[in-house]
N, C-alpha and C positions, 0 to 999 in steps of 0.2 A: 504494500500500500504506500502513497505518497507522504511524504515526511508532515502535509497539511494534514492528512489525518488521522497523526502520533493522537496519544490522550495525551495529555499536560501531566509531568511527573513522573510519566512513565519510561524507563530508558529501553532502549532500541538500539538494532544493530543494524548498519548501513548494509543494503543489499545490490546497490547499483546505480549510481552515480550516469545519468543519461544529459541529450542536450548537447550541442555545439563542443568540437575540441575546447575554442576557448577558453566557454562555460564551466567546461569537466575541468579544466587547469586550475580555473581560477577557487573553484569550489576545494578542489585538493589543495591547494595551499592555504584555504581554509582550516583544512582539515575535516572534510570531508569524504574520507574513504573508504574503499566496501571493508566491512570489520568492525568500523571506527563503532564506540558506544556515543548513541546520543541521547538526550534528553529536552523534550520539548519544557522550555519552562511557560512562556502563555504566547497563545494566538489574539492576534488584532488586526481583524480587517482582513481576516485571512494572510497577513504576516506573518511568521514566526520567531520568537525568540527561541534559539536553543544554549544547553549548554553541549559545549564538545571538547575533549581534549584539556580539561579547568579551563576552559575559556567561553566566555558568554558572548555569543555574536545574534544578529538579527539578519534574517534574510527574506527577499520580496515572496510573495507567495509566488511568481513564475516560476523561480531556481527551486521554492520546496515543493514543490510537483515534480518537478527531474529528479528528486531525490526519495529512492524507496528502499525503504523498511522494513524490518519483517521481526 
């Protein structure tokens, strides 16, 4: 499922990182990658805030739709 629709709190594991080379690059240097544990901390606007890696980043709902879960 898309990383939009993690529940809140609940950690997850990256299963496929989709979307434009660029995309997927810039997402990996995020720290986005298949493995990675994340956790949604809250959605707004269909935004998401996650944490990944000790690090708390926000990303547009387009990118967390290319990003699935499981």
């Amino acid at each position: 499922m898309p990383l939009t629709f993690a529940k809140e709190g609940e950690p997850a594991s990256i299963k496929k990182v989709g979307g434009k080379e660029d995309t997927r690059k810039f997402l990996e240097n995020l720290g986005f990658v298949v493995g990675a544990a994340v956790t949604v901390v809250s959605t707004v606007g269909g935004n998401v805030i996650v944490n990944i890696k000790d690090s708390r980043i926000a990303i547009g709902k387009d990118m967390a739709n290319r990003i699935i879960v499981g």
